[in-house]
PyMOL commands that place a pseudoatom at each C-alpha (Angstrom):
pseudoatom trace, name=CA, resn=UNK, resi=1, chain=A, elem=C, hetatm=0, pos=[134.451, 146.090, 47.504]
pseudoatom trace, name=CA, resn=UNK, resi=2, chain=A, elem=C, hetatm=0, pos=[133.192, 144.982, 50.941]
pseudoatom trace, name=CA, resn=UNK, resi=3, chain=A, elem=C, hetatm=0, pos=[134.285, 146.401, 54.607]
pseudoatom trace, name=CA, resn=UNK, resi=4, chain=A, elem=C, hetatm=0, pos=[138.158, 146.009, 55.064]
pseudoatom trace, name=CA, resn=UNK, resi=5, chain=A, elem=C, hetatm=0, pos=[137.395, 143.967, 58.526]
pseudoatom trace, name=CA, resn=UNK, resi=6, chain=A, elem=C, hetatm=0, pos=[134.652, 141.301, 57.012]
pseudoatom trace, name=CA, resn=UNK, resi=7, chain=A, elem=C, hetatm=0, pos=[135.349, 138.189, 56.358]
pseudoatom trace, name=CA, resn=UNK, resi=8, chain=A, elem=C, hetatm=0, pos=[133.947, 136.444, 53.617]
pseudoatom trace, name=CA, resn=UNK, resi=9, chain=A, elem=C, hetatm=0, pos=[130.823, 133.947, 54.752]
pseudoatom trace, name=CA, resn=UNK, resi=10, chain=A, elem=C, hetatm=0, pos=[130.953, 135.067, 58.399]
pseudoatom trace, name=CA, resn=UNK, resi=11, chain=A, elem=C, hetatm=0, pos=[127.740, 136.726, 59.490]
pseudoatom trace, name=CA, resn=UNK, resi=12, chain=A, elem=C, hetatm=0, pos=[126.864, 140.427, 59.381]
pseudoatom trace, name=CA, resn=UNK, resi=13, chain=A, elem=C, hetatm=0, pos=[126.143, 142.280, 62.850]
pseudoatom trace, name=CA, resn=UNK, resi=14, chain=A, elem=C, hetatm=0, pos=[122.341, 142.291, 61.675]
pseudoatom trace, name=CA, resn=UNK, resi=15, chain=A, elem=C, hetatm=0, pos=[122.591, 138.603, 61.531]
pseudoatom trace, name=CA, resn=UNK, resi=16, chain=A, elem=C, hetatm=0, pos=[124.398, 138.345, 64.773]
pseudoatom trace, name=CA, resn=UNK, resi=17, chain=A, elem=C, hetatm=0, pos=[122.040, 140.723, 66.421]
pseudoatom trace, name=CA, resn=UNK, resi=18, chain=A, elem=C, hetatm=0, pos=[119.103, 138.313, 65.012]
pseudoatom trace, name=CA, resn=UNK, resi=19, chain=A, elem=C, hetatm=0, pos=[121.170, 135.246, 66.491]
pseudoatom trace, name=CA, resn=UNK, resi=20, chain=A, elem=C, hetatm=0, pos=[121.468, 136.597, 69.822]
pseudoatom trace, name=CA, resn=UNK, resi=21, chain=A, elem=C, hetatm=0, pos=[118.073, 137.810, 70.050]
pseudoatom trace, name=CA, resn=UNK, resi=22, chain=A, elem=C, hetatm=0, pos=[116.720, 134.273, 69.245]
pseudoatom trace, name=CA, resn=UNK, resi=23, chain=A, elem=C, hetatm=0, pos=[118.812, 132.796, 72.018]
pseudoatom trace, name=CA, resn=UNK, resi=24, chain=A, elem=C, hetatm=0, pos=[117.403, 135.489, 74.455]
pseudoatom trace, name=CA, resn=UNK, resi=25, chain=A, elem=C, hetatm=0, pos=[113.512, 134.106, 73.141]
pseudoatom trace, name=CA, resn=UNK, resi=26, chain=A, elem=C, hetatm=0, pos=[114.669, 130.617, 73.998]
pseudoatom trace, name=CA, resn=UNK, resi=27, chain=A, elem=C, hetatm=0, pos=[116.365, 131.214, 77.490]
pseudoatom trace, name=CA, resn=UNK, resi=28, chain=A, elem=C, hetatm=0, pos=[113.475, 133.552, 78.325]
pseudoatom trace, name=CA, resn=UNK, resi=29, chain=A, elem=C, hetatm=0, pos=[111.114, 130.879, 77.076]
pseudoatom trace, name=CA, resn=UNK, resi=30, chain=A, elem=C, hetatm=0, pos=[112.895, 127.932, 79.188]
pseudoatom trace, name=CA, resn=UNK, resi=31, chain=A, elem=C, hetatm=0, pos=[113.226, 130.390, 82.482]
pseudoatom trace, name=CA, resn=UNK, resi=32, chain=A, elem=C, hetatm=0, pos=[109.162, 131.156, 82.022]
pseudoatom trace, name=CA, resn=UNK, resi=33, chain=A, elem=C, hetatm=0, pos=[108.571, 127.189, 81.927]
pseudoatom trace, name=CA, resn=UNK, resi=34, chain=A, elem=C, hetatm=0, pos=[111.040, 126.781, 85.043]
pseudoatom trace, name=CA, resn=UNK, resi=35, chain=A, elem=C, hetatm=0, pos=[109.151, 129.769, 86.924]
pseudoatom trace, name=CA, resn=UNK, resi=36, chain=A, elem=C, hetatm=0, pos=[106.196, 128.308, 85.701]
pseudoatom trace, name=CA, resn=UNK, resi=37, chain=A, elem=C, hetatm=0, pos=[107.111, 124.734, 86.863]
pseudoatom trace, name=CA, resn=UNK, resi=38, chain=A, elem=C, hetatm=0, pos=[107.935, 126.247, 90.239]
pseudoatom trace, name=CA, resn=UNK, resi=39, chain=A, elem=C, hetatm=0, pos=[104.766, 128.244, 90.892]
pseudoatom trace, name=CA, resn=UNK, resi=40, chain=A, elem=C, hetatm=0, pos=[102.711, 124.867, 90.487]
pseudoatom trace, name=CA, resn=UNK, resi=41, chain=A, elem=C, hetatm=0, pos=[104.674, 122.841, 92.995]
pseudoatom trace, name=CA, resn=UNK, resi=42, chain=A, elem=C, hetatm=0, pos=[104.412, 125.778, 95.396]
pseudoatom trace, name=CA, resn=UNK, resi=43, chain=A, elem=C, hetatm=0, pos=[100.758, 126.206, 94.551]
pseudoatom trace, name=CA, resn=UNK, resi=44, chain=A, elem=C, hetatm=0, pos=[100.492, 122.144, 95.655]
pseudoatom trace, name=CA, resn=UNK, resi=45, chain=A, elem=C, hetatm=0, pos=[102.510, 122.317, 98.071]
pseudoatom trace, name=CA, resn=UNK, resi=46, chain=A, elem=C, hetatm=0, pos=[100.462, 125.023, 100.110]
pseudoatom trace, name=CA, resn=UNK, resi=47, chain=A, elem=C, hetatm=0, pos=[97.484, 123.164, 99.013]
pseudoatom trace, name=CA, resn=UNK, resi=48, chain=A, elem=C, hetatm=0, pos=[98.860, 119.870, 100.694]
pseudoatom trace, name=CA, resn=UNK, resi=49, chain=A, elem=C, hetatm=0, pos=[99.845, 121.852, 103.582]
pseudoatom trace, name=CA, resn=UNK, resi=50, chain=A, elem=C, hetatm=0, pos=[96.227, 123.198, 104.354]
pseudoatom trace, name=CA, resn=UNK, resi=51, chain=A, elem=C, hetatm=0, pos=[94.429, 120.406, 103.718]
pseudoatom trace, name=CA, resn=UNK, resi=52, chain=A, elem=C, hetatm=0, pos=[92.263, 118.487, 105.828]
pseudoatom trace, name=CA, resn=UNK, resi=53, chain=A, elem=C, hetatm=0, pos=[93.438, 114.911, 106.800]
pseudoatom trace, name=CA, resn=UNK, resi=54, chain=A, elem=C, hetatm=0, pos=[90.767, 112.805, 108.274]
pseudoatom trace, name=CA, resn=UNK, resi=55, chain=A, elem=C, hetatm=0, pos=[91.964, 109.147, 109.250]
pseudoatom trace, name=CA, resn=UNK, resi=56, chain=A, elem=C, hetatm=0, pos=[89.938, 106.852, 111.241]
pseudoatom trace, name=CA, resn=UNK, resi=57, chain=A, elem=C, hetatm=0, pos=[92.330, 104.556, 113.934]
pseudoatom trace, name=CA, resn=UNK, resi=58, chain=A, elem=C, hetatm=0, pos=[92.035, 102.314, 117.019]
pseudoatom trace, name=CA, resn=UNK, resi=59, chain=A, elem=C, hetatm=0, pos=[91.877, 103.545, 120.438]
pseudoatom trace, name=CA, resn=UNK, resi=60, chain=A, elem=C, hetatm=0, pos=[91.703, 101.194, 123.580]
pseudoatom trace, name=CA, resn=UNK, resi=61, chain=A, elem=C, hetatm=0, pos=[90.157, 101.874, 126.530]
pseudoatom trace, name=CA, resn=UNK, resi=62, chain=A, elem=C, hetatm=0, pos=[91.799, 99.987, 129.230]
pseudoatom trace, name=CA, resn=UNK, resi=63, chain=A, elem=C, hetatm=0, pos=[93.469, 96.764, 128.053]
pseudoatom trace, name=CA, resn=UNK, resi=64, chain=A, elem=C, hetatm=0, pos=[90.316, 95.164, 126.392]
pseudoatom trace, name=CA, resn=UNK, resi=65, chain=A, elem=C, hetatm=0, pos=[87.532, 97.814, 124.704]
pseudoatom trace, name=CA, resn=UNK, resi=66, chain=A, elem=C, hetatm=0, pos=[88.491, 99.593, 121.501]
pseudoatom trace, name=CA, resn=UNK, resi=67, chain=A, elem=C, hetatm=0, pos=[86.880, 102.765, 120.244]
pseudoatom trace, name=CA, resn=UNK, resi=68, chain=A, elem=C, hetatm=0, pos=[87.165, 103.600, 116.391]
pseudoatom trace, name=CA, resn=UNK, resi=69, chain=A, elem=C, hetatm=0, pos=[88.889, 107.089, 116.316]
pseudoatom trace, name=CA, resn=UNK, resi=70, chain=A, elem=C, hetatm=0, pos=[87.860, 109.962, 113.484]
pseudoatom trace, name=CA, resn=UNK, resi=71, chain=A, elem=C, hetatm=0, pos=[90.068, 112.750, 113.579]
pseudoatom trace, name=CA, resn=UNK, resi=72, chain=A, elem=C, hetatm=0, pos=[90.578, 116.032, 111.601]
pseudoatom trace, name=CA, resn=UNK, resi=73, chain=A, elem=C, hetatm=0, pos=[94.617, 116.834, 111.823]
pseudoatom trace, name=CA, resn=UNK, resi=74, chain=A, elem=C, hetatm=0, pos=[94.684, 119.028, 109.307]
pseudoatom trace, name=CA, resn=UNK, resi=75, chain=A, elem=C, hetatm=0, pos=[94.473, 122.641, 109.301]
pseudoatom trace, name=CA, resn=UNK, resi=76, chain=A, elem=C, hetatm=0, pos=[91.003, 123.344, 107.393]
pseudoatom trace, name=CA, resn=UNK, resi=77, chain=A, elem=C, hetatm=0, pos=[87.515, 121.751, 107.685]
pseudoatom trace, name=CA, resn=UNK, resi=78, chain=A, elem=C, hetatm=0, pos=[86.595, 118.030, 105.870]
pseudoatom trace, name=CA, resn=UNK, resi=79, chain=A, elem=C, hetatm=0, pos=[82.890, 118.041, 104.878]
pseudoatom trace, name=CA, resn=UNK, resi=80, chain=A, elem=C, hetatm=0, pos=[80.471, 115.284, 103.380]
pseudoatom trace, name=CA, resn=UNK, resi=81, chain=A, elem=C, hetatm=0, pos=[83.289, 112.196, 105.220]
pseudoatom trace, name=CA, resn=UNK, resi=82, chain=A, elem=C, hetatm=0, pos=[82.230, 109.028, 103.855]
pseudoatom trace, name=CA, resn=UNK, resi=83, chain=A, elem=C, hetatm=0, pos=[83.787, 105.311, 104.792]
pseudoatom trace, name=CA, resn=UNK, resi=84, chain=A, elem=C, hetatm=0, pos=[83.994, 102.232, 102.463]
pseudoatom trace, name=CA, resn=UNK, resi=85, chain=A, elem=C, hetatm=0, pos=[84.940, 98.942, 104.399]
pseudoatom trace, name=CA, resn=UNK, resi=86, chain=A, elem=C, hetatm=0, pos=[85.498, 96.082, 103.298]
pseudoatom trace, name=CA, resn=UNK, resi=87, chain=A, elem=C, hetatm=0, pos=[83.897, 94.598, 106.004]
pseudoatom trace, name=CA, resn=UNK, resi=88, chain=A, elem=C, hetatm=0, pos=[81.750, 96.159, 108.117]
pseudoatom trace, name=CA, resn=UNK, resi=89, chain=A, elem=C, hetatm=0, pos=[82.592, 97.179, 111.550]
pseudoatom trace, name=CA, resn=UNK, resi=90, chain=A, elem=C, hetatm=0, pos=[80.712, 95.039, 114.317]
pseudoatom trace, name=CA, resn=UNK, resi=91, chain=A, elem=C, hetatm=0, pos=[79.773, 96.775, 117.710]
pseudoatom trace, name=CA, resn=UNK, resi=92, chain=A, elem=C, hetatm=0, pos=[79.736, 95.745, 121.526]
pseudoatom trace, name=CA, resn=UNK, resi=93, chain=A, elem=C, hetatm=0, pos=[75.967, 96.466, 121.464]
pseudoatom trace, name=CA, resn=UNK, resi=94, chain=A, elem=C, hetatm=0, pos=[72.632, 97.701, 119.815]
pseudoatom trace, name=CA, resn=UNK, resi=95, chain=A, elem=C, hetatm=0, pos=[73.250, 101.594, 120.826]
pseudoatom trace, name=CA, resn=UNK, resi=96, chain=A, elem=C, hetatm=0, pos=[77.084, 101.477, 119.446]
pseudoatom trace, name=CA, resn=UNK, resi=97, chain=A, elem=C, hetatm=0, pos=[76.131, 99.099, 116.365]
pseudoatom trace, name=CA, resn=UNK, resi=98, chain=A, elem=C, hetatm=0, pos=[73.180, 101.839, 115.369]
pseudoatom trace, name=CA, resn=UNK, resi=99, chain=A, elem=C, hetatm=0, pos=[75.658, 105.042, 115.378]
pseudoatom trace, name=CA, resn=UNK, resi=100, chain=A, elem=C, hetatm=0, pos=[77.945, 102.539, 113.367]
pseudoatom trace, name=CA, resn=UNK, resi=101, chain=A, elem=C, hetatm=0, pos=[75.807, 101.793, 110.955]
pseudoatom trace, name=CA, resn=UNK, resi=102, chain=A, elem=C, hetatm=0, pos=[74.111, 105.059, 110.482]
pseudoatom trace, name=CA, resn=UNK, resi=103, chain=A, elem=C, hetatm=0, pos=[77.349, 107.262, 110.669]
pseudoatom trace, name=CA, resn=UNK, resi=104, chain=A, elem=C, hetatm=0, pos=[80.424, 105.176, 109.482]
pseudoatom trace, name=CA, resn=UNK, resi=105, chain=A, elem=C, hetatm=0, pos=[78.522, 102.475, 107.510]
pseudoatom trace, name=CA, resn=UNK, resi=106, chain=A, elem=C, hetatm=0, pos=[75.772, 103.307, 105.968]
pseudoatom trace, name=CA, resn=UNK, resi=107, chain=A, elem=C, hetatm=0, pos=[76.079, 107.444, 106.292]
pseudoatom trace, name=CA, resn=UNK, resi=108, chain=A, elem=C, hetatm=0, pos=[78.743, 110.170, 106.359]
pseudoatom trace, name=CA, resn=UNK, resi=109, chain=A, elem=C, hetatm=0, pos=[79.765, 113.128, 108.692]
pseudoatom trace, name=CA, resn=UNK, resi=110, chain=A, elem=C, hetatm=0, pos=[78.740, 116.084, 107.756]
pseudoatom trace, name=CA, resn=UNK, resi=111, chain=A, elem=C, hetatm=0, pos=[81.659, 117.914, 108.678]
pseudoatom trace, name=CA, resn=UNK, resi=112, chain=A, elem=C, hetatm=0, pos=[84.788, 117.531, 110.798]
pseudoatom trace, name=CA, resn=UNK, resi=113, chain=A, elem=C, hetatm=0, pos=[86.560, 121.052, 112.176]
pseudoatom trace, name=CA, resn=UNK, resi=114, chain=A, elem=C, hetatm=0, pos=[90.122, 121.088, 112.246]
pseudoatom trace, name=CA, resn=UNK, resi=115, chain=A, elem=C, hetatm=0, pos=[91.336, 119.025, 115.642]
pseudoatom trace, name=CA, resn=UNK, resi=116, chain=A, elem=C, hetatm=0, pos=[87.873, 117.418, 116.146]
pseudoatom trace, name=CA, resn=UNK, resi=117, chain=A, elem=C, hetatm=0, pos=[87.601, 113.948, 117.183]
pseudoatom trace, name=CA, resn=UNK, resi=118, chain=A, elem=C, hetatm=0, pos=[84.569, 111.427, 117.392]
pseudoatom trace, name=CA, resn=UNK, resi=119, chain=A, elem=C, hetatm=0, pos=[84.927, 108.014, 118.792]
pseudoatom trace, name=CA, resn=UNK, resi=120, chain=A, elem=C, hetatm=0, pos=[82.623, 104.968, 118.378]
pseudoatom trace, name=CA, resn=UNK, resi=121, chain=A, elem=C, hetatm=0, pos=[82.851, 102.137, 121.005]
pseudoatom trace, name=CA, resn=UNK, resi=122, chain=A, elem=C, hetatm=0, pos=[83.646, 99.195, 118.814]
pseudoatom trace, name=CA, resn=UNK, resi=123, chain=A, elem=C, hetatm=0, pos=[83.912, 96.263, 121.132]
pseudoatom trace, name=CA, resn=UNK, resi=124, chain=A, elem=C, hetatm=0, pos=[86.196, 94.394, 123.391]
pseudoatom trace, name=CA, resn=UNK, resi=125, chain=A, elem=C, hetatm=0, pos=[88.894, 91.991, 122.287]
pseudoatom trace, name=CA, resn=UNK, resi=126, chain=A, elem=C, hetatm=0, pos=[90.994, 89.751, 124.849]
pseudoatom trace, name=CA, resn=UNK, resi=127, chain=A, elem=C, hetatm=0, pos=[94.215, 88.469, 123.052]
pseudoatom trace, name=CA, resn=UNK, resi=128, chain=A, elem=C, hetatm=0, pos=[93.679, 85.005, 124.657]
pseudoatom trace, name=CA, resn=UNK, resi=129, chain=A, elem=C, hetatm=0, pos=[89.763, 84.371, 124.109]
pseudoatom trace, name=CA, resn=UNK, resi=130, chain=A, elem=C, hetatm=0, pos=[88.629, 82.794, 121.071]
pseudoatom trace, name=CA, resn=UNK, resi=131, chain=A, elem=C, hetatm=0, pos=[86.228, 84.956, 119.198]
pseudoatom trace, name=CA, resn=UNK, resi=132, chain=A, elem=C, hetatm=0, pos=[84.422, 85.330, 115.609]
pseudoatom trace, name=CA, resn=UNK, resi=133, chain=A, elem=C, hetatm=0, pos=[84.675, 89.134, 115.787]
pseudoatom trace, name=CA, resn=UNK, resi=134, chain=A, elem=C, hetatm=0, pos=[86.296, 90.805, 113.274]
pseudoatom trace, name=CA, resn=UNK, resi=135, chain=A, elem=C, hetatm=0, pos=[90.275, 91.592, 114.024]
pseudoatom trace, name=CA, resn=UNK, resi=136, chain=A, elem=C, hetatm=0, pos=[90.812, 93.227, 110.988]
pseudoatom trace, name=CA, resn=UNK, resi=137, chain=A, elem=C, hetatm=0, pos=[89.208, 96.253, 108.552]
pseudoatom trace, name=CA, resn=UNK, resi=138, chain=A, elem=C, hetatm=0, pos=[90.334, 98.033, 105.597]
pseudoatom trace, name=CA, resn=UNK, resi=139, chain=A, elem=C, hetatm=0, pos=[88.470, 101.297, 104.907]
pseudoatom trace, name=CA, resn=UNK, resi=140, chain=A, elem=C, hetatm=0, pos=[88.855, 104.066, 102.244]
pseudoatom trace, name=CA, resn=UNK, resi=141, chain=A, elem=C, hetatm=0, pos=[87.964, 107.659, 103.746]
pseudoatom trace, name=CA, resn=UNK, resi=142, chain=A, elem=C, hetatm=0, pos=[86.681, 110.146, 100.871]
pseudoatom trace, name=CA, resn=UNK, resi=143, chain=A, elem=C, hetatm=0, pos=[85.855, 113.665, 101.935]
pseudoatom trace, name=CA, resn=UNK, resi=144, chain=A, elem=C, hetatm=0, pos=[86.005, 117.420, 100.662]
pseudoatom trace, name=CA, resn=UNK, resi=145, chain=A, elem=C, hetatm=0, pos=[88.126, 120.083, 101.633]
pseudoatom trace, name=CA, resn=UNK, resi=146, chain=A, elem=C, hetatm=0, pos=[86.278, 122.777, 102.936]
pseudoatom trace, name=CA, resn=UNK, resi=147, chain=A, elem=C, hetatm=0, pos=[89.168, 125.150, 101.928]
pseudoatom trace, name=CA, resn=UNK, resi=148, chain=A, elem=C, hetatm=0, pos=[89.643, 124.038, 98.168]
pseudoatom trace, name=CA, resn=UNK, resi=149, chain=A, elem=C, hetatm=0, pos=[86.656, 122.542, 97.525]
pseudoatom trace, name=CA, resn=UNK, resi=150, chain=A, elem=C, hetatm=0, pos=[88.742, 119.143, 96.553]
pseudoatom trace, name=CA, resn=UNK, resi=151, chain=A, elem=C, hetatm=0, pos=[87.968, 115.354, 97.402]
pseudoatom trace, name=CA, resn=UNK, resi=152, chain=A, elem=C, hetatm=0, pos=[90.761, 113.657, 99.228]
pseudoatom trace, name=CA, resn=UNK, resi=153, chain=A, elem=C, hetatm=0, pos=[90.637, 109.735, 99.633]
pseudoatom trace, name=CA, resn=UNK, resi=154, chain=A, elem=C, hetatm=0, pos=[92.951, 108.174, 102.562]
pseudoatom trace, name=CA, resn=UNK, resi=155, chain=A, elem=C, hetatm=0, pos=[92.850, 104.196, 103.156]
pseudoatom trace, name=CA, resn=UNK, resi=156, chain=A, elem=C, hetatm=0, pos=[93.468, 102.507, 106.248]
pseudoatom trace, name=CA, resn=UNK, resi=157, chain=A, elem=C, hetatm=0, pos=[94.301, 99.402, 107.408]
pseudoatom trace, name=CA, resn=UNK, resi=158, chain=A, elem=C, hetatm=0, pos=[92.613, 98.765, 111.348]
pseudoatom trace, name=CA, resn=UNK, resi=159, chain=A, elem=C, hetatm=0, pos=[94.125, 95.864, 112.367]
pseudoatom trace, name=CA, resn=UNK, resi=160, chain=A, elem=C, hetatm=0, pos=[93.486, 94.218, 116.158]
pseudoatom trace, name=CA, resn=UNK, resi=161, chain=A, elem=C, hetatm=0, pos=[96.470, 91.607, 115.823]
pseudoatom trace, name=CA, resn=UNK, resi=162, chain=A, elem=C, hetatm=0, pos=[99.002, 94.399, 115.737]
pseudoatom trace, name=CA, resn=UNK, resi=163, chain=A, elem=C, hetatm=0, pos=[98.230, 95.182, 119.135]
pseudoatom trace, name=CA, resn=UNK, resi=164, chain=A, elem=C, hetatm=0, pos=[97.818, 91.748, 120.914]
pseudoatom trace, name=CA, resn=UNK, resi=165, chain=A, elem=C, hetatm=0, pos=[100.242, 91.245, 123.581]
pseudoatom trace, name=CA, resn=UNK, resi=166, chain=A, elem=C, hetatm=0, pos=[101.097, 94.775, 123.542]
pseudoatom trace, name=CA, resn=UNK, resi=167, chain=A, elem=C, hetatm=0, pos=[100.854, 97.074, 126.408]
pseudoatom trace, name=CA, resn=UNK, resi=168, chain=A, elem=C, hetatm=0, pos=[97.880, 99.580, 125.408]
pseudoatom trace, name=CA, resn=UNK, resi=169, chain=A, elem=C, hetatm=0, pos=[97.868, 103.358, 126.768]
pseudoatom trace, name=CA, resn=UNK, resi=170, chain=A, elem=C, hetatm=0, pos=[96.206, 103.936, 129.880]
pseudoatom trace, name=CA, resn=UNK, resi=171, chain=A, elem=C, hetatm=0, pos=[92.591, 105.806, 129.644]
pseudoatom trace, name=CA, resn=UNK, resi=172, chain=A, elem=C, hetatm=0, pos=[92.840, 108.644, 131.645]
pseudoatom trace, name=CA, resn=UNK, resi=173, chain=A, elem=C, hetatm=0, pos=[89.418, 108.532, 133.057]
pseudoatom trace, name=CA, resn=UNK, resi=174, chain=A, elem=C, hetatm=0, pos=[90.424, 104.771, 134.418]
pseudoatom trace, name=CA, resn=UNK, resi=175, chain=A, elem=C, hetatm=0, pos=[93.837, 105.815, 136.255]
pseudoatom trace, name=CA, resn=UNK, resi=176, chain=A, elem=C, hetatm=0, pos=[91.610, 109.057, 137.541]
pseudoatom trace, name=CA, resn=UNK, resi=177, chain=A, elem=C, hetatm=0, pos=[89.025, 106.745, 138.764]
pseudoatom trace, name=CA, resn=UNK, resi=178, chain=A, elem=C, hetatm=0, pos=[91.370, 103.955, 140.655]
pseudoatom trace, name=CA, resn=UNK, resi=179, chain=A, elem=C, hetatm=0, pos=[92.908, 107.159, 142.208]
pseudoatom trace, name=CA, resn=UNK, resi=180, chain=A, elem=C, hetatm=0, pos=[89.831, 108.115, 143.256]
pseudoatom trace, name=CA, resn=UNK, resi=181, chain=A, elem=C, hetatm=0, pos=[89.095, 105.004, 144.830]
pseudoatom trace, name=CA, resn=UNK, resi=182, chain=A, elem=C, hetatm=0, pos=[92.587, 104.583, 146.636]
pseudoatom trace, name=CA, resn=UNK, resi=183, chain=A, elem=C, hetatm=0, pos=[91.726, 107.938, 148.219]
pseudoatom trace, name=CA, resn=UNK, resi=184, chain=A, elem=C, hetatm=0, pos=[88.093, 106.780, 149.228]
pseudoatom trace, name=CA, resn=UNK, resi=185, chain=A, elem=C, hetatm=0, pos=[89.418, 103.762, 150.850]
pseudoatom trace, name=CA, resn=UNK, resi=186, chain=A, elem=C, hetatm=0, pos=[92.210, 105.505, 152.552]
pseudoatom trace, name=CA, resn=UNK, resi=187, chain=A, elem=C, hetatm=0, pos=[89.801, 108.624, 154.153]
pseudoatom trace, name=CA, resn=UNK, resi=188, chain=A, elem=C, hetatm=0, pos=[87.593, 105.497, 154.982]
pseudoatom trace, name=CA, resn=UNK, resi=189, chain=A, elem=C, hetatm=0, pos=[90.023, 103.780, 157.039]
pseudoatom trace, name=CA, resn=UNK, resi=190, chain=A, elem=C, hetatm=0, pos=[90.980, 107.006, 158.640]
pseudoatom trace, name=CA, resn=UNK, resi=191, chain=A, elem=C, hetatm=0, pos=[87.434, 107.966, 159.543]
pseudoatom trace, name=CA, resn=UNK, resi=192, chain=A, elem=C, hetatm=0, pos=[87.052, 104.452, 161.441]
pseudoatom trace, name=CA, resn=UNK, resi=193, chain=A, elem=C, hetatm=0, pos=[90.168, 105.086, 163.647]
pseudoatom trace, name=CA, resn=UNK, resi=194, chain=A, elem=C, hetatm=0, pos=[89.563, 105.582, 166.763]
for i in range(1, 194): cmd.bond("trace and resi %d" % i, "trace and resi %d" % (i + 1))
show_as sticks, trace
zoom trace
């Protein structure tokens, strides 16, 4: 005769001990994955953070010259930059043309620190003068993280006609220079009062 307090077909405490303990492997099991899960997308996340971001962009000079525009806004170094366009950029003169071509076209840069810019005079574009110069470049920017040792690609779409009839930013070195030149004039027509 059995224990007084089993009941026939209902599981022993060894077999509900074994029960429980098998649910305790599976919730442990799930909770590892979870953690798991968790420490990747952290480990990512840090690794997006501290990346380097190198983009290439417009930048005017006055109303009509435009400057291509590499910068580094991320927080660690980009090495070994290279640019693929799909058509290749085409310079105000010989001088600009040759860095072009030997830097953005044909070569790479070397290395870009963290907040570092380098501009390349493109050319100069009036909205209402008919021209064969190009208005519009697509370009894929592949470089290496100096920090993880990673290749990151960006694309980029540099497109004149966005801007035309737009009001560009005023260079700084232009609005220092026409105050410059107010002042001159104005100490000039002091200086020829009697």
């Amino acid at each position: 005769m059995g224990e007084w307090w089993r009941i026939e077909g209902f599981p022993t405490p060894a077999e509900w001990q074994a029960f429980w303990a098998g649910v305790a492997v599976i919730v442990g099991a799930v909770a590892a994955g979870l953690a798991i899960g968790q420490l990747k997308a952290a480990t990512e996340s840090r690794i997006e953070q501290a990346r380097p971001y190198v983009s290439i962009d417009i930048r005017f000079f006055g109303q009509i010259y435009v400057a291509l525009e590499v910068k580094n806004t991320g927080l660690t170094a980009a090495s070994d930059i290279r640019f693929d366009w799909d058509t290749n950029p085409v310079a105000l003169d010989d001088n600009a043309q040759d860095a072009i071509d030997r830097i953005l076209v044909n070569g790479q840069i070397p290395f870009l620190a963290p907040g570092r810019v380098i501009e390349f005079m493109l050319n100069r574009y009036v909205d209402d003068e008919p021209s064969d110069l190009p208005r519009l470049y697509r370009v894929r920017i592949t470089y290496i993280g100096s920090a993880d040792g990673r290749t990151w690609t960006n694309d980029s779409i540099l497109d004149i006609d966005q801007w035309a009839g737009t009001r560009a930013e005023k260079d700084q070195l232009e609005e220092i220079s026409e105050r410059a030149g107010r002042i001159a004039a104005a100490l000039e027509r002091i200086s020829k009062k009697p």
